[in-house]
Backbone as CSV, one residue per row, in Angstrom:
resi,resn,N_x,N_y,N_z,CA_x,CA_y,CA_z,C_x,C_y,C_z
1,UNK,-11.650,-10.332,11.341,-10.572,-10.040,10.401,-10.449,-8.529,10.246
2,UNK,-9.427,-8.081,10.383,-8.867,-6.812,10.386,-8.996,-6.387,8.663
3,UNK,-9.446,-5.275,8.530,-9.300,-5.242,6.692,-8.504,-3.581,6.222
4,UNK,-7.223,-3.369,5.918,-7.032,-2.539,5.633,-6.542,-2.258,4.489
5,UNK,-6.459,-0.662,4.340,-6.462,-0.116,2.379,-5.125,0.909,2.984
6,UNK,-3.916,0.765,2.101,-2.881,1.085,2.743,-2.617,2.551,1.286
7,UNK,-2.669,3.624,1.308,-2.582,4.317,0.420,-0.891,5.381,0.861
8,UNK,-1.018,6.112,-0.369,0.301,6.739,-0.247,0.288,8.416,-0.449
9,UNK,1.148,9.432,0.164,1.211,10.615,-0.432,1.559,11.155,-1.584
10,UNK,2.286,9.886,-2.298,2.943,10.185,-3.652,3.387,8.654,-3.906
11,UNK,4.331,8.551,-4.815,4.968,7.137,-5.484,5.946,7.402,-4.551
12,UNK,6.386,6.392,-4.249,7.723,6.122,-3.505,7.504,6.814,-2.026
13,UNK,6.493,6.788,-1.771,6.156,7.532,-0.003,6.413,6.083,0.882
14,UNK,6.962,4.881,0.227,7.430,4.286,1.023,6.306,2.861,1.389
15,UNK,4.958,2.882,0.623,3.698,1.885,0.725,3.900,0.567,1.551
16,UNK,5.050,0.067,0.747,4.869,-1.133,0.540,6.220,-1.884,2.091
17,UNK,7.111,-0.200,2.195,8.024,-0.741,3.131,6.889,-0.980,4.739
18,UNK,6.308,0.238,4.759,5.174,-0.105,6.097,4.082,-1.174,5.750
19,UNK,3.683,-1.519,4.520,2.978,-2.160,4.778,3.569,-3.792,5.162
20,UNK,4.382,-3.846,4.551,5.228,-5.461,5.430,5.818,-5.004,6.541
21,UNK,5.886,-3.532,7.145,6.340,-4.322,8.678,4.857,-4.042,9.489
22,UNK,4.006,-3.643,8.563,2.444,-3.830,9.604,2.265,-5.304,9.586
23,UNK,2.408,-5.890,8.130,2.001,-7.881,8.191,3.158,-8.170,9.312
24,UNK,3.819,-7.836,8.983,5.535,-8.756,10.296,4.704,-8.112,12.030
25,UNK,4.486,-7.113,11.875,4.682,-6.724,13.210,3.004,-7.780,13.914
26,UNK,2.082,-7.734,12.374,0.927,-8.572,12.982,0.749,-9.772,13.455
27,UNK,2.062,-10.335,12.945,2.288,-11.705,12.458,3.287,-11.832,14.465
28,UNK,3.885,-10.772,14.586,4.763,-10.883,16.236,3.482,-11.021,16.758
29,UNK,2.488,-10.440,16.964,1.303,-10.244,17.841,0.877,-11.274,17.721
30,UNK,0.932,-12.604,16.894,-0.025,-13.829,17.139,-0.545,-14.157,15.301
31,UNK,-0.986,-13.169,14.789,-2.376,-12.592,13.680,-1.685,-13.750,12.666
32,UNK,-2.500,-13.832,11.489,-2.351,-14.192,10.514,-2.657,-13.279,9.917
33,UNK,-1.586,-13.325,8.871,-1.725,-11.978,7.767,-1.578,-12.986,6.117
34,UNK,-2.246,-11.430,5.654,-2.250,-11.710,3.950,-2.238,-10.883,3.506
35,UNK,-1.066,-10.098,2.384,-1.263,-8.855,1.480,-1.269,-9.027,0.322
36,UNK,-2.054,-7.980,-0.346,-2.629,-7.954,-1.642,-2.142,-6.690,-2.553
37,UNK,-1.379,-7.200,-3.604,-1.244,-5.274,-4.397,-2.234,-5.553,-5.745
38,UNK,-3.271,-5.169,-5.647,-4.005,-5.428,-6.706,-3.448,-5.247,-8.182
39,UNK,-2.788,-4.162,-8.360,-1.827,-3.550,-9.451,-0.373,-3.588,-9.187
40,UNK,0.073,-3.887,-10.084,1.722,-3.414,-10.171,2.260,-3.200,-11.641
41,UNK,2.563,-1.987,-11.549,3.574,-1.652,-12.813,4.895,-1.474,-12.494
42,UNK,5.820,-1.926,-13.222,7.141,-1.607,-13.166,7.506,-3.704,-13.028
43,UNK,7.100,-4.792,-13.580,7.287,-5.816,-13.537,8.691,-6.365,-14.571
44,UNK,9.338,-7.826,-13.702,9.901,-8.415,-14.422,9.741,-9.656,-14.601
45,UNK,9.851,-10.323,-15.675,9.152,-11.873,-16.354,10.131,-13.115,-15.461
46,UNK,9.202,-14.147,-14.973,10.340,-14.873,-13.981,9.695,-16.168,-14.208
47,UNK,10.114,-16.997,-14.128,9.892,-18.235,-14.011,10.074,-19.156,-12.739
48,UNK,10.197,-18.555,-11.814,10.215,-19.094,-10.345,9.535,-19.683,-9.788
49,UNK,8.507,-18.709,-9.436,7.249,-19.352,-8.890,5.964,-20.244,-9.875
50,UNK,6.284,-19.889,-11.521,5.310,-20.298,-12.339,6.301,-21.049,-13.571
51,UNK,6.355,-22.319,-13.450,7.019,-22.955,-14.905,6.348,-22.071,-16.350
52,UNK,5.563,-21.591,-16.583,5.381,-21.040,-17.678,5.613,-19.727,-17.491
53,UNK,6.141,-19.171,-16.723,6.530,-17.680,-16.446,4.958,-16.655,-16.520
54,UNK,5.661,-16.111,-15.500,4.450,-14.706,-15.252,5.342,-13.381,-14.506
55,UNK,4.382,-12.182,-14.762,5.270,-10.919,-15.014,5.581,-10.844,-13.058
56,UNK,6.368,-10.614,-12.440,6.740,-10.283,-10.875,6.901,-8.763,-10.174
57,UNK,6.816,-8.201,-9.558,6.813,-7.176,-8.973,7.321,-6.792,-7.811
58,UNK,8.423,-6.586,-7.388,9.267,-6.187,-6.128,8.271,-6.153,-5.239
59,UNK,7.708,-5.283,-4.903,6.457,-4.439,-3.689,5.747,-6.139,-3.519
60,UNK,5.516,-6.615,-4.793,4.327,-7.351,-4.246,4.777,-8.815,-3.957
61,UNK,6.465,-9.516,-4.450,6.697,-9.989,-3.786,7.243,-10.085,-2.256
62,UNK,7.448,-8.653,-1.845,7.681,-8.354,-0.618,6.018,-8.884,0.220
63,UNK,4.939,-7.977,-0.269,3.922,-8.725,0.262,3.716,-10.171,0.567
64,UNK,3.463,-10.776,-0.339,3.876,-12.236,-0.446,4.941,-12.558,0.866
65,UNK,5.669,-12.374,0.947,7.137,-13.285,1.400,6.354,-12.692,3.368
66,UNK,6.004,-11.668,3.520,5.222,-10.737,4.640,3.564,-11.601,4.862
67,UNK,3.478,-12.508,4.000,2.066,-12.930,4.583,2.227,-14.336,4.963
68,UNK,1.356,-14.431,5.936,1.442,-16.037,6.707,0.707,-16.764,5.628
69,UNK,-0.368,-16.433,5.433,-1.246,-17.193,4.490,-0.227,-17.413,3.170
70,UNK,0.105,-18.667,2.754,1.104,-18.980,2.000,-0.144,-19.507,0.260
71,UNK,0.196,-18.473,-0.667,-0.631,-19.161,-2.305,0.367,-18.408,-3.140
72,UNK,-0.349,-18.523,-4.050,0.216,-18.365,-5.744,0.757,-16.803,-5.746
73,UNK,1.670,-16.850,-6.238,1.519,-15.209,-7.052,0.684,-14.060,-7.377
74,UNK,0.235,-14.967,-8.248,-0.860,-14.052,-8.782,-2.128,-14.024,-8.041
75,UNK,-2.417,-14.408,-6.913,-3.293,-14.355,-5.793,-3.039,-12.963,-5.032
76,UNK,-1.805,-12.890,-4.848,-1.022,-11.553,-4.143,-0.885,-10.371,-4.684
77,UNK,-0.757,-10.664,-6.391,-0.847,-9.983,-7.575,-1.504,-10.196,-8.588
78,UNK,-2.876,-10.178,-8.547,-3.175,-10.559,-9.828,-3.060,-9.731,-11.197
79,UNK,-3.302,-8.029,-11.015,-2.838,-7.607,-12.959,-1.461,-6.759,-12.000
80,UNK,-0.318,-7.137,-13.504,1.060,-7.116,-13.294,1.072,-6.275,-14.605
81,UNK,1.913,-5.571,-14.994,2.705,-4.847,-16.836,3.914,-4.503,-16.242
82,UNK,4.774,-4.642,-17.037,6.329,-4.465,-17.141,6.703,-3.071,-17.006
83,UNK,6.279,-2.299,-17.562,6.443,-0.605,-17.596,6.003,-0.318,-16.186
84,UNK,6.856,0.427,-15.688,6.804,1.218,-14.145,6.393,2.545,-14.589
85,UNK,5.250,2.567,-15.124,4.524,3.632,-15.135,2.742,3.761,-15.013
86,UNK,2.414,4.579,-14.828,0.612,4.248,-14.743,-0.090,3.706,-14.766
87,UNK,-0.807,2.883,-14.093,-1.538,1.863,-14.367,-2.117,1.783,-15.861
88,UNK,-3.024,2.798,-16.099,-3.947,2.826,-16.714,-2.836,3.598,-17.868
89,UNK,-1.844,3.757,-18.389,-0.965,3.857,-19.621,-0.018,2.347,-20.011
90,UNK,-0.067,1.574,-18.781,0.554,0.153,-18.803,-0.367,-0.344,-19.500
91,UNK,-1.671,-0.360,-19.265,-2.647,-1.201,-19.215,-2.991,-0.730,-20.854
92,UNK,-3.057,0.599,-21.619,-2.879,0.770,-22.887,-1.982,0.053,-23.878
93,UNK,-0.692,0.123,-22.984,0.502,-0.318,-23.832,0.034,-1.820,-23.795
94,UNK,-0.311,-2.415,-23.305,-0.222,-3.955,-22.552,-1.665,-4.501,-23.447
95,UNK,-2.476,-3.435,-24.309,-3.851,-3.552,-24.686,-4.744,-5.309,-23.969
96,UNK,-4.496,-4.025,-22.508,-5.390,-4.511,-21.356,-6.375,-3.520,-21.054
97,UNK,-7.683,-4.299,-20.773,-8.796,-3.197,-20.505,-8.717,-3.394,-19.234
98,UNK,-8.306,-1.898,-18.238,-8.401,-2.206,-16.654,-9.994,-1.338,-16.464
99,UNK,-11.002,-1.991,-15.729,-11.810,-1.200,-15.081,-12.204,-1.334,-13.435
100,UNK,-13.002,-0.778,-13.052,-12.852,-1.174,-11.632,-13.433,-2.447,-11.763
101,UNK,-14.614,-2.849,-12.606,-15.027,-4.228,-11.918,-14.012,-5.062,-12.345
102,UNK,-13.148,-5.113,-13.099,-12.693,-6.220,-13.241,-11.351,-6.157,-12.922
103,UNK,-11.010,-5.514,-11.790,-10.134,-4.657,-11.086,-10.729,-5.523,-10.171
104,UNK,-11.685,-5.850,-9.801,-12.310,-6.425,-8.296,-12.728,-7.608,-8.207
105,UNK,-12.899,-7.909,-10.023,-13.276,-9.246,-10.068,-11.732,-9.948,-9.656
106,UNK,-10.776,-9.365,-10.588,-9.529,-9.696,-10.498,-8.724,-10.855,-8.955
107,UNK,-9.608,-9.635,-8.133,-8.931,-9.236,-6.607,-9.349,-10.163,-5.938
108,UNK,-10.511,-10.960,-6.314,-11.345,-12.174,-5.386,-10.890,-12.758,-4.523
109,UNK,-10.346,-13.880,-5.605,-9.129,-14.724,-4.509,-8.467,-13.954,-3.700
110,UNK,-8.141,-13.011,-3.765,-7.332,-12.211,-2.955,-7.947,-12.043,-1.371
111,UNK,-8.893,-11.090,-1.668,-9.714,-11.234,-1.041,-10.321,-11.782,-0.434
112,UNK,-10.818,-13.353,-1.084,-11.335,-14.025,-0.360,-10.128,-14.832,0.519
113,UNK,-9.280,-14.366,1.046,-7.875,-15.077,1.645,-8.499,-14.705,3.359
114,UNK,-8.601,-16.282,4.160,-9.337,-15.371,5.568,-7.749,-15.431,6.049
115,UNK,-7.491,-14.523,7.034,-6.261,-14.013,7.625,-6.901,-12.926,9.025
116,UNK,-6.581,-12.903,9.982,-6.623,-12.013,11.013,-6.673,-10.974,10.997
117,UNK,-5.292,-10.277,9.519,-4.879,-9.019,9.478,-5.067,-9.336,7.846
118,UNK,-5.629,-8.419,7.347,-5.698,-8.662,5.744,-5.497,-7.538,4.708
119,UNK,-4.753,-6.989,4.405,-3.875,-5.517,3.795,-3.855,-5.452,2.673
120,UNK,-4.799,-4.419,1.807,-4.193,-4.069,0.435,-3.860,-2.850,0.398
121,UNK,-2.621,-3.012,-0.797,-1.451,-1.751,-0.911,-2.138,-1.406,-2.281
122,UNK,-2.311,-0.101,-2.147,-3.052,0.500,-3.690,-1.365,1.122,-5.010
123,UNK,-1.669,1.715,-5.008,-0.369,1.906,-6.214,-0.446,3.353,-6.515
124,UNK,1.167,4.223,-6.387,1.329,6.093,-6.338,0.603,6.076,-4.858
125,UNK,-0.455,7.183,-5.612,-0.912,7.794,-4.573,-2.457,8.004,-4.696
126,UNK,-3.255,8.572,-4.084,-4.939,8.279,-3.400,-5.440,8.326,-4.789
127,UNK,-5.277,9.010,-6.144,-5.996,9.272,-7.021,-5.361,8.863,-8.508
128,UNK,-4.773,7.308,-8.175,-3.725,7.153,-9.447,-4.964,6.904,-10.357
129,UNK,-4.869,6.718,-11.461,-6.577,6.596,-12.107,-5.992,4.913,-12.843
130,UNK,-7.489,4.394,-13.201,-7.321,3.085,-13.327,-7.730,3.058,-15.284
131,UNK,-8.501,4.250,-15.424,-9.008,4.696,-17.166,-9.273,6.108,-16.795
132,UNK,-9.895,6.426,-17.777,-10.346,7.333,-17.612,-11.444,8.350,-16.807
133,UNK,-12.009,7.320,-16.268,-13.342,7.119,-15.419,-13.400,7.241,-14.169
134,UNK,-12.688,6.193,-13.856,-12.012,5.920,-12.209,-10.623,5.588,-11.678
135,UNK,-10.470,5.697,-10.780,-9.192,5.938,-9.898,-9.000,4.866,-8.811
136,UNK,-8.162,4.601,-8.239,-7.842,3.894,-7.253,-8.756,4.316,-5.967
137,UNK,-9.188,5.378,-6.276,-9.858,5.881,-4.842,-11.554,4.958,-5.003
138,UNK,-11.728,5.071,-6.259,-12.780,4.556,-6.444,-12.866,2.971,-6.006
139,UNK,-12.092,2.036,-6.185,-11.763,1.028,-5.522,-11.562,1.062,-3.924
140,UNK,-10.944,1.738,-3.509,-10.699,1.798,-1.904,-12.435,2.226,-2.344
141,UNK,-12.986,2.415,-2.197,-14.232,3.046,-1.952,-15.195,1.287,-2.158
142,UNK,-15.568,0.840,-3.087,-15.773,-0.384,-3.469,-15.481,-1.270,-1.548
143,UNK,-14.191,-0.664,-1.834,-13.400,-2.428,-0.553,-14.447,-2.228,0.855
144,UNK,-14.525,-0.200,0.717,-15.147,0.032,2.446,-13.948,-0.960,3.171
145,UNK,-12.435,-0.766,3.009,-11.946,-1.254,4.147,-11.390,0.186,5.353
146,UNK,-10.713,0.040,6.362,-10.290,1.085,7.018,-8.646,1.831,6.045
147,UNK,-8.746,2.733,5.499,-7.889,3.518,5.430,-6.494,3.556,6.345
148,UNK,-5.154,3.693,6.134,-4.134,4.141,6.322,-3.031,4.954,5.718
149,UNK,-2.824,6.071,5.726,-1.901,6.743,4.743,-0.435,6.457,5.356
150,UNK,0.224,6.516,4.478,2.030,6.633,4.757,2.396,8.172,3.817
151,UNK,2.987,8.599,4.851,2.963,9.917,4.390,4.713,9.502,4.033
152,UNK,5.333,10.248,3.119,6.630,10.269,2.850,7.493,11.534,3.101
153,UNK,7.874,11.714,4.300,8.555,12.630,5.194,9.344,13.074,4.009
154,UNK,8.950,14.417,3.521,10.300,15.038,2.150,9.445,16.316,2.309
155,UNK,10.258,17.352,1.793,9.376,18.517,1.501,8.606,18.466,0.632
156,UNK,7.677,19.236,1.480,5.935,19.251,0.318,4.997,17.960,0.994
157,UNK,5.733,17.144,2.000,4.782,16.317,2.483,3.300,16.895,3.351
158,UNK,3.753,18.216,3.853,2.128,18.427,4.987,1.146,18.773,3.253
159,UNK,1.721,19.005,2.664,0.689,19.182,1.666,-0.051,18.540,0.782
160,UNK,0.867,17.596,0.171,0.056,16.024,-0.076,-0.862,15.391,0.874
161,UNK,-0.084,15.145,1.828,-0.778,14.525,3.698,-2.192,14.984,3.694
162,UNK,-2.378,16.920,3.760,-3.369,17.224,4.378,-4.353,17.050,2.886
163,UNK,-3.842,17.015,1.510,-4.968,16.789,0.290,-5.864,15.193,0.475
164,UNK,-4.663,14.653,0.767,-5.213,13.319,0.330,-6.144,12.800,1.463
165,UNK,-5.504,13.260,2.951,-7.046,13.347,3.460,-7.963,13.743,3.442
166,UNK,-8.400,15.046,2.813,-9.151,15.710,2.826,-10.096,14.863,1.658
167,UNK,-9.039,14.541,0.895,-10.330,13.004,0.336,-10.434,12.150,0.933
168,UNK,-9.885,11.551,1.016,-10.179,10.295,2.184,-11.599,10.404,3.026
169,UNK,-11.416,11.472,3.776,-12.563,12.051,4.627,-14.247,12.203,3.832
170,UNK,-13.904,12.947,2.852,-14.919,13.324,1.928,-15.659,12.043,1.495
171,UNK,-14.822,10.524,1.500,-15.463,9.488,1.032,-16.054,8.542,1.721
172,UNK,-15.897,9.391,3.055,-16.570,8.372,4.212,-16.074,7.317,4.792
173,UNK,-14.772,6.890,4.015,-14.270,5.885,4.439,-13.503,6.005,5.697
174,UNK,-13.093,5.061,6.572,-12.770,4.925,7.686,-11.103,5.405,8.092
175,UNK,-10.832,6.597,8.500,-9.368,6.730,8.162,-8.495,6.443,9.150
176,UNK,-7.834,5.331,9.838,-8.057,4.684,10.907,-6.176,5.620,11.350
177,UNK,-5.385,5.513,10.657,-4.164,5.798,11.106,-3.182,6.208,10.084
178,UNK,-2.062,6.786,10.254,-1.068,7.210,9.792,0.121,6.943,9.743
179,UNK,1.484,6.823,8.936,2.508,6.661,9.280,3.664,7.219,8.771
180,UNK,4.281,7.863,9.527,5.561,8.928,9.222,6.748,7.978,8.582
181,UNK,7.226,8.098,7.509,8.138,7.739,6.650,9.224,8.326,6.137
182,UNK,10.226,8.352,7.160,11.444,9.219,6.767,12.401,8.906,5.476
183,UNK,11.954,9.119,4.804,12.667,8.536,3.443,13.654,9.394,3.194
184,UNK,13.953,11.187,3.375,14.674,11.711,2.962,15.544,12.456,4.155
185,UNK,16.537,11.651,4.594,17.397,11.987,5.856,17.882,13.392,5.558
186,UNK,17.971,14.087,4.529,18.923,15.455,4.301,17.360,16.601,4.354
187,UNK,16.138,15.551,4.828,14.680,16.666,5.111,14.978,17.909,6.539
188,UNK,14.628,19.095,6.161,14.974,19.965,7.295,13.895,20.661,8.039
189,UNK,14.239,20.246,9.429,13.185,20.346,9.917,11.980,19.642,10.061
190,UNK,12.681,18.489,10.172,11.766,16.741,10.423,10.621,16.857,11.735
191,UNK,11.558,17.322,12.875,10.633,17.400,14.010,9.308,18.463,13.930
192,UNK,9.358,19.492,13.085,8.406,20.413,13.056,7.408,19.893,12.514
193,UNK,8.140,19.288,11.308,7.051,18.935,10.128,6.154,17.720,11.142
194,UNK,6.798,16.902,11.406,5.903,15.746,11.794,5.048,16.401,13.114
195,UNK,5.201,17.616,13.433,4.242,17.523,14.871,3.251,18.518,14.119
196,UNK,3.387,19.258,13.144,2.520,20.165,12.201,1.488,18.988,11.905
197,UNK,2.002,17.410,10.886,1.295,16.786,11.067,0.377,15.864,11.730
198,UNK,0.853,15.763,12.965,0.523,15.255,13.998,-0.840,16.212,14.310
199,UNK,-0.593,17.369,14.504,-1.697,18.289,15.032,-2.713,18.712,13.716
200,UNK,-2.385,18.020,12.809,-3.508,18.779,11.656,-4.259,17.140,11.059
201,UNK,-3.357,16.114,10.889,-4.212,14.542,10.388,-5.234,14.207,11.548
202,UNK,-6.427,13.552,11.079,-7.497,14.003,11.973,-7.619,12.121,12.133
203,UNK,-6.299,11.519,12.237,-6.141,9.979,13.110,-4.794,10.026,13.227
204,UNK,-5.040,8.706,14.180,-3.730,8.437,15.024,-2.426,8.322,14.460
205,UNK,-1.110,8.950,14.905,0.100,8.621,14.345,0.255,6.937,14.810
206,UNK,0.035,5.857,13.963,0.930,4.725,14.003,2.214,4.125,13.974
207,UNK,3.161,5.607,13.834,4.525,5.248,13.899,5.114,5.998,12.966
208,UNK,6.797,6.551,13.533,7.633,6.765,12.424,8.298,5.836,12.372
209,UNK,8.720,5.497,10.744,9.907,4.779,10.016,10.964,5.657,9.863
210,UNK,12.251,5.044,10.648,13.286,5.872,10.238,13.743,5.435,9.226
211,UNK,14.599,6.870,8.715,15.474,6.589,7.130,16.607,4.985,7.578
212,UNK,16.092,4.045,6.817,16.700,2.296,7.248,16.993,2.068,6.133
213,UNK,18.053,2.575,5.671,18.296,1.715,4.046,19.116,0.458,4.228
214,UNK,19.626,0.465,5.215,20.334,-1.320,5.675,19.136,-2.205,6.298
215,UNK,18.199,-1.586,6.531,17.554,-2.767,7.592,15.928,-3.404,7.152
216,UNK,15.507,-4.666,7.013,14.358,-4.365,6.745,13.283,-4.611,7.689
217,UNK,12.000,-4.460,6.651,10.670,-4.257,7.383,10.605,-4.754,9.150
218,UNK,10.719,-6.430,8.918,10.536,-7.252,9.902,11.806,-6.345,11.135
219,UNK,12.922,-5.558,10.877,13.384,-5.496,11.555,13.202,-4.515,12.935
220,UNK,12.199,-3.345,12.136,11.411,-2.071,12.299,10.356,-2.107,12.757
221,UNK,9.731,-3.224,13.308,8.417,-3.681,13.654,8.213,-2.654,15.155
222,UNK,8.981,-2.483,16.135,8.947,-1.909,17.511,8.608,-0.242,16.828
223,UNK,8.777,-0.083,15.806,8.302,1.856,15.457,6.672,1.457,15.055
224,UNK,6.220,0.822,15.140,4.448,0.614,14.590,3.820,0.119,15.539
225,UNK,2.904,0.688,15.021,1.324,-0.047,15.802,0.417,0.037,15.009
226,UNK,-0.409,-1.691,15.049,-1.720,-1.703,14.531,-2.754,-1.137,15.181
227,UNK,-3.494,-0.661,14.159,-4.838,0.419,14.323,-5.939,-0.007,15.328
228,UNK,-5.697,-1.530,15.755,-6.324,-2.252,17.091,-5.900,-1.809,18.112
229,UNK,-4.464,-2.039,18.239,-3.327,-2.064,19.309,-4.232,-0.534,20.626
């Protein structure tokens, strides 16, 4: 089983669009996939999938709908808050105690999901904090799965890119690949930037995403490669 920790250069660097066309593109190759967003803020209350209603999350029903392994909701998502803001200020407002263990206890089922290809999407970016204590990094650290950043092609990206590896690295964890995310088509000087990063991230480019606001994940699968491949 493939195990990866899918992190970001910032909020909106695009997480959750590569990480369903890594499940789709795993899922063309044969794999069974399963994704996990341990956290989500920014939820809305639905009654769809749960007759007694539970809070939903865009990103993480995209996961969901992207994994072969077919369960519950809250398997895919287990802590959800309505406010699209900080984990750990949701989790105040929401007078929820988030810590890592129970951040991990949370995640089990999740986790324990066997799948070929098995993906969790963390939430922002490498150091969103979960209290006061610890951070999301501290969890990727916990999982020991292989690392992937999605960098979000905008200005100021080689500089996020080269911070957040530079933790990444520092934590020993496995930093297996990268992926260029053109989110901001009016970015100048796209080709420079991405070969600046190319020559300075110390793993493999896995692909650019072009700016696709008509098209989705599954459709984009031929710009990626898994970190096997």
């Amino acid at each position: 089983m493939h195990k990866l920790f899918i992190t970001g250069t910032d909020t909106d660097a695009g997480k959750t669009f590569v990480a369903t066309t890594l499940l789709y593109k795993a899922q063309s190759l044969g794999l069974s996939t399963f994704g996990l967003k341990p956290i989500a803020a920014g939820c809305e209350w639905s009654l769809e999938q749960n007759p007694s209603g539970e809070w939903h999350n865009d990103d993480a029903l995209s996961l969901q709908a992207a994994s072969s392994i077919k369960t519950n909701y809250a398997v895919h998502n287990p802590v959800a808050f309505p406010q699209a803001i900080a984990p750990h200020i949701a989790a105040e407002l929401n007078n929820s105690q988030l810590t890592l263990n129970s951040l991990l206890e949370q995640c089990q089922t999740g986790m324990e999901q066997v799948a070929d290809f098995h993906l969790i999407e963390g939430a922002g970016g490498w150091l969103v904090p979960l209290n006061n204590e610890h951070t999301l990094a501290d969890f990727a650290q916990q999982l020991n799965h292989d690392v992937v950043l999605v960098v979000g092609m905008k200005l100021g990206c080689i500089n996020h890119a080269l911070l957040t590896q530079q933790l990444i690295l520092a934590t020993k964890l496995n930093f297996v690949g990268w992926v260029a995310n053109h989110i901001d088509p009016e970015m100048s000087e796209q080709e420079a930037n991405f070969a600046y990063l190319k020559n300075h991230l110390q793993a493999p480019c896995l692909g650019r995403i072009p700016f696709s606001p008509s098209k989705q994940p599954k459709d984009l699968i031929h710009h990626i490669i898994l970190p096997s491949e």
